[in-house]
N, C-alpha and C positions, 0 to 999 in steps of 0.2 A: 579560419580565425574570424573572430569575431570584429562588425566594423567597429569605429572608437564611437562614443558619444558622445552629439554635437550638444553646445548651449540653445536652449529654447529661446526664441527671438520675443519679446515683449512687445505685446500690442499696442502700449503706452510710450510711443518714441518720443525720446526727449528732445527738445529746443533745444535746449542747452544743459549744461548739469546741474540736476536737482528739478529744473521744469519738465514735466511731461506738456503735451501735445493738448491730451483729453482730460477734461477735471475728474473727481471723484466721484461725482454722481453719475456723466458720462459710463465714465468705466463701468459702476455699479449696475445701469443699464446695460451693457453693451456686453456683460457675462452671465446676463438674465438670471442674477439672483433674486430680484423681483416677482419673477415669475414661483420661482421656489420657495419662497414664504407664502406666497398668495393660496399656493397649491396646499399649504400646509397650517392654514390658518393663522398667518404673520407672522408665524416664528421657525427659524429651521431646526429640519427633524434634529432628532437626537437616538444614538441606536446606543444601548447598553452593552458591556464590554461581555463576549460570552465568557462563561466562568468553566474552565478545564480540568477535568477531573482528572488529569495526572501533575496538575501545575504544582509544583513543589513550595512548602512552605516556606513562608522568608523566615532567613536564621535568628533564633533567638538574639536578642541583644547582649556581649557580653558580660559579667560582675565587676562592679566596680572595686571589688574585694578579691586581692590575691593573697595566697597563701605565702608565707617567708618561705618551707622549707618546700621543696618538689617534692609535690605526693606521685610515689608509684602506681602506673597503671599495667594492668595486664596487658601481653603483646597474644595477639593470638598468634601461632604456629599449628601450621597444618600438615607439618613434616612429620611422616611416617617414620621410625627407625627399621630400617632395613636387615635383616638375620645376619650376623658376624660370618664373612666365611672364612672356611677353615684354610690355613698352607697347603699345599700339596704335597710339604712333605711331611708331615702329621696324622698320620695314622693311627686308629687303636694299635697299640700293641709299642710303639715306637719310644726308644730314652728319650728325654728331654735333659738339658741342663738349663737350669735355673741359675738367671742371674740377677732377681732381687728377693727382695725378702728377706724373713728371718734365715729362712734356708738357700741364701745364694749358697753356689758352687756344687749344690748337692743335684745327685742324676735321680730322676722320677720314671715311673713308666704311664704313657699316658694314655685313660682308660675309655674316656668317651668328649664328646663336646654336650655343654649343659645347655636349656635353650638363653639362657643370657649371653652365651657367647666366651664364658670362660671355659675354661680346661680343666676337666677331673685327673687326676694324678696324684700319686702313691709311690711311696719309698722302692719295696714297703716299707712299712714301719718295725718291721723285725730285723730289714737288713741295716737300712741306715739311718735310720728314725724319723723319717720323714711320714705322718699320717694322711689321710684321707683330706686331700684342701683342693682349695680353686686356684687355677693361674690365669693372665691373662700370656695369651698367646705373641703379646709382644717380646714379653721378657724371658723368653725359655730360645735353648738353641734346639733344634732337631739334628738329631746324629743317625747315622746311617743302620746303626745297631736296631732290631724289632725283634721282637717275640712275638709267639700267638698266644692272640686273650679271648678267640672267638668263641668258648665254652665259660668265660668269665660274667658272672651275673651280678650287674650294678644296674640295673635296672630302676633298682626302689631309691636312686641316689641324683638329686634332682636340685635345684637353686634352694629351695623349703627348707633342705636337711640340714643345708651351714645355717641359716637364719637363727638370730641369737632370741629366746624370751624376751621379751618384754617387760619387766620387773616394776612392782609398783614403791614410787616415793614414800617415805616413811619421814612424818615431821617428827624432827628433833627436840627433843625438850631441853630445857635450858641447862639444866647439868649436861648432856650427851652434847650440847653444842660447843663449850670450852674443853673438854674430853680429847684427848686425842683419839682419834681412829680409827681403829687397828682393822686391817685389811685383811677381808675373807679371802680364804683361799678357794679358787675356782677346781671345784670337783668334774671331770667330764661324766657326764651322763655312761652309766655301764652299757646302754643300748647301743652309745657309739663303739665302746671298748668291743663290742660282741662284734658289729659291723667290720670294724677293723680287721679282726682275727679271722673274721670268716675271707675276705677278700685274699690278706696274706696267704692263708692257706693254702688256696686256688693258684697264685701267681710265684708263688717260693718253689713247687715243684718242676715248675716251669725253668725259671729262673737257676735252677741246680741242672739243668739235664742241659743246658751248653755250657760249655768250657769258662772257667773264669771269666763267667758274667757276673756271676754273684759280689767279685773281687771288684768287678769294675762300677756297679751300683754304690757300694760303698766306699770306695775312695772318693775324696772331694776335687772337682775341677780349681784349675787356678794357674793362671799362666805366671813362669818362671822366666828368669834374666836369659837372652838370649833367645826365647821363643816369640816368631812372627807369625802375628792372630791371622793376617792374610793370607798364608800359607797353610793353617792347619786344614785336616780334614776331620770332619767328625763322623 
């Protein structure tokens, strides 16, 4: 440990307080500053301050002008999002029940993971009209029921495929603006319709060659008076 450190004792002892001993000149002598001017031509040196080529600029001065409303700044984020992963118990080939959506309570079979993270699955749509959609993996239960889809080819079926056109604004002219209306009706693409049919096809002969599976795809789930959710099994 370091010793403490002591007060330096002045060479200029006082009389009494406020009188020192030796006058100003004395002193002035006595710490041969004399000598140090003389050396230097009657005036003491002066050394310029070195200038530091990493010394950081001093901060601009604030504005004396603030804005009324907060203006939004970007926040940067450096976070990666990480690949969704899948349940354990979520297999291709596996029912699922859905419980949101337009289609809660309907059984799906589920056909691949997309790389966003949601769930491809199908009715099909011939059993119980559930077509070719996305799920998120929170809202489906997994039941103990599988089929095999490992000759099932969805390959060319990708986050792109549900993605909606882009349609361009059309300005209204002044009669079409008081106008009511009237609401197109949305035609699906027959390239989906052929998609669809070709899948079902693959997965209905499946779906027929076990025993009242096909029964059990198309009835809707839905718990009745007397049934406890902690108890069942799926």
């Amino acid at each position: 440990m370091a010793a403490p450190k002591t007060a330096r004792a002045s060479r200029n002892k006082e009389l009494i307080k406020g009188v020192g001993r030796l006058s100003r000149s004395k002193v002035y002598h006595n710490r041969g500053l004399w000598a140090i001017k003389a050396k230097h031509g009657g005036a003491f040196p002066t050394h310029k301050p070195s200038e530091k080529p990493t010394e950081a600029k001093a901060a601009e001065k604030p504005p004396k002008y603030y804005p009324a409303d907060d203006e939004p700044r970007p926040i940067s984020r450096n976070h990666k999002p990480k690949p969704t992963k899948l349940r354990a118990s979520i297999t291709p080939g596996t029912v699922l029940i859905l419980l949101a959506g337009r289609f809660m309570g309907k059984r799906v079979v589920f056909l691949k993971q997309l790389p966003s993270g949601l769930l491809l699955v199908t009715g099909p749509f011939k059993v119980n009209g559930v077509p070719l959609r996305r799920v998120n993996q929170a809202y489906v239960i997994a039941t103990s029921t599988k089929i095999d889809i490992s000759d099932v080819n969805v390959e060319k079926f990708d986050d792109k495929y549900f993605t909606k056109e882009a349609q361009e604004k059309k300005k209204k002219t002044e009669g079409q603006f008081f106008e009511a209306s009237k609401e197109e009706s949305k035609v699906l693409p027959q390239g989906k319709k052929d998609n669809q049919k070709t899948v079902d096809s693959q997965l209905i002969p499946k779906i027929e060659a076990v025993p009242e599976l096909k029964a059990y795809l198309a009835a809707r789930f839905s718990l009745r008076s007397g049934m406890k959710p902690h108890e069942l099994v799926f």
